[in-house]
Structures are given as C-alpha cells and as structure tokens.
C-alpha positions in Angstrom: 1.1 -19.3 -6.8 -1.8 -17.3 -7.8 -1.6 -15.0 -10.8 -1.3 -12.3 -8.4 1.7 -13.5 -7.1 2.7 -14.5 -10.5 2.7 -10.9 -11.9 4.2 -9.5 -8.6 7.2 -11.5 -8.7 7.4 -10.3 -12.9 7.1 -6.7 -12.2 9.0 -6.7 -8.8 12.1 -9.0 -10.8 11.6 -6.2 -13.2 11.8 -3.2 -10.9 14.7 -4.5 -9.4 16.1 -4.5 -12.9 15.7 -1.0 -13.1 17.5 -0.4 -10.2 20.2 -2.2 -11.4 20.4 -0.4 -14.8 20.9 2.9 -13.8 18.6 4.0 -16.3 15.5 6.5 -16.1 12.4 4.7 -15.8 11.0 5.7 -19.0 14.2 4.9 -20.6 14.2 1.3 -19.0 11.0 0.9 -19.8 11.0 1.8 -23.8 14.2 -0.5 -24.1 12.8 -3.2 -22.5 9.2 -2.8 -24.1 7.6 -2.0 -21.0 4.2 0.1 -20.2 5.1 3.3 -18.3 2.0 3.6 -16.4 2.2 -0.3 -15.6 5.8 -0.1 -14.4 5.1 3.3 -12.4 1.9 1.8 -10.7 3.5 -1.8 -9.9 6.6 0.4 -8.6 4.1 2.1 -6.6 2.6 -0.9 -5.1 5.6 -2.9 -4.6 7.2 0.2 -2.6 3.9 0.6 -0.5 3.9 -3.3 0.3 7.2 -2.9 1.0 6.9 -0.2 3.8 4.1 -2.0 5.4 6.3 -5.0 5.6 9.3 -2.7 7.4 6.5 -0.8 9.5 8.5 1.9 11.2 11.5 0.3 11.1 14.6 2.3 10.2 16.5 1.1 7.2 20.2 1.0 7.1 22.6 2.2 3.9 26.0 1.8 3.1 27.8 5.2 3.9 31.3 6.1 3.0 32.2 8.6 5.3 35.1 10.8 4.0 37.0 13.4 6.4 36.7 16.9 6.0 39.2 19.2 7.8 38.5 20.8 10.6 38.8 24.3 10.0 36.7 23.7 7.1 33.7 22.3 9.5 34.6 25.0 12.0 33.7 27.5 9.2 30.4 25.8 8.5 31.1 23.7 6.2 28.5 21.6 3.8 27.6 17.7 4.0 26.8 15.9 0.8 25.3 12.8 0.5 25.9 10.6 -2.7 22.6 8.7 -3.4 22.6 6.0 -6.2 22.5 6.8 -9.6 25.2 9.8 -8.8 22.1 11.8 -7.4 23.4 14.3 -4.2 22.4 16.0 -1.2 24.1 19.2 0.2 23.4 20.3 3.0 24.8 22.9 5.8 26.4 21.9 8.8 23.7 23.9 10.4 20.7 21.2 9.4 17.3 20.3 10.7 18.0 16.8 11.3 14.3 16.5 10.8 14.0 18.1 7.7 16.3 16.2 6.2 14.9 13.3 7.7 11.3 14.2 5.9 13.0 15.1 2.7 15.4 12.0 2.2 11.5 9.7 2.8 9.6 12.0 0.5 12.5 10.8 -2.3 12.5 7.6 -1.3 8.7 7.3 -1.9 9.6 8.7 -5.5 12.0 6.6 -6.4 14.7 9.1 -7.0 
C-alpha cells in the first residue's frame, strides 16, 4: 500500500468511528486527539470518492414505516423522517418530492 492508501484507510477507519459514536465531530475529534480541519477535510474527500464510486446510483436506507390513521392523512397530515443521530424531517403531506429529494443530498453532503 502506498502512504496514500495508508492514511486513507486511518482516517476513513476513523470516520467510520465517528459515525458510530454518535458524537459531534468536534466532540469526537477532541476526545480522540484528532485535528478538526484534518478530520473535516479527509471527511470531505472520503465522501466525494465515495459518490464517484456510486455515480448516480440511488442508495438504499433502512426505513421503519409506522401507520398513521387515516383521517389524520385525509386532514393533511405531516411525514417525519428519523435520520441517525435522532436528527428529523417533517414534512407535509403536500411535499415536492423534488425538494425533498435536493434537501435530504445537500445533508448528506454535510454529514448531518
């Protein structure tokens, strides 16, 4: 392995440590003695090697659907997805698929 493929197999082992905490990233990073910038930065270009490995490829999630009633959805009723981390998204029943679409890659691409 070349040292560039050492240090990306450190920092992605490390990312994925992250993940796995459930911690803030600046939080992760001071208890594990970890350099912001470097961990946001590797982050970065470990996400954007990733996408270009998926291409346009849709990725799949776990989802626990959970049943609502239906006069409740027949009185426009709200949709909430749990993300990780117990982060949420609300939204109407009267969505722009699209939007949504756009919003849940833009936080993605963060990290969130």
């Amino acid at each position: 392995m070349t040292n560039l493929e050492d240090q990306s197999a450190l920092w992605a082992e490390r990312i994925e440590s992250w993940k796995a905490s459930g911690l803030k990233q600046l939080v992760f990073c001071q208890r594990e003695g970890i350099g912001y910038d470097s961990f946001k930065r590797w982050r970065h270009r470990l996400d954007g090697q990733a996408v270009r490995r998926r291409g346009s490829r849709a990725t799949l999630v776990p989802l626990k659907v959970v049943a609502t009633s239906v006069k409740k959805r027949a009185e426009g009723g709200s949709m909430e997805v749990r993300l990780h981390g117990d982060r949420r998204i609300v939204v109407g029943a009267d969505f722009d698929e699209e939007a949504l679409r756009r919003l849940i890659g833009a936080l993605e691409r963060l990290g969130c």
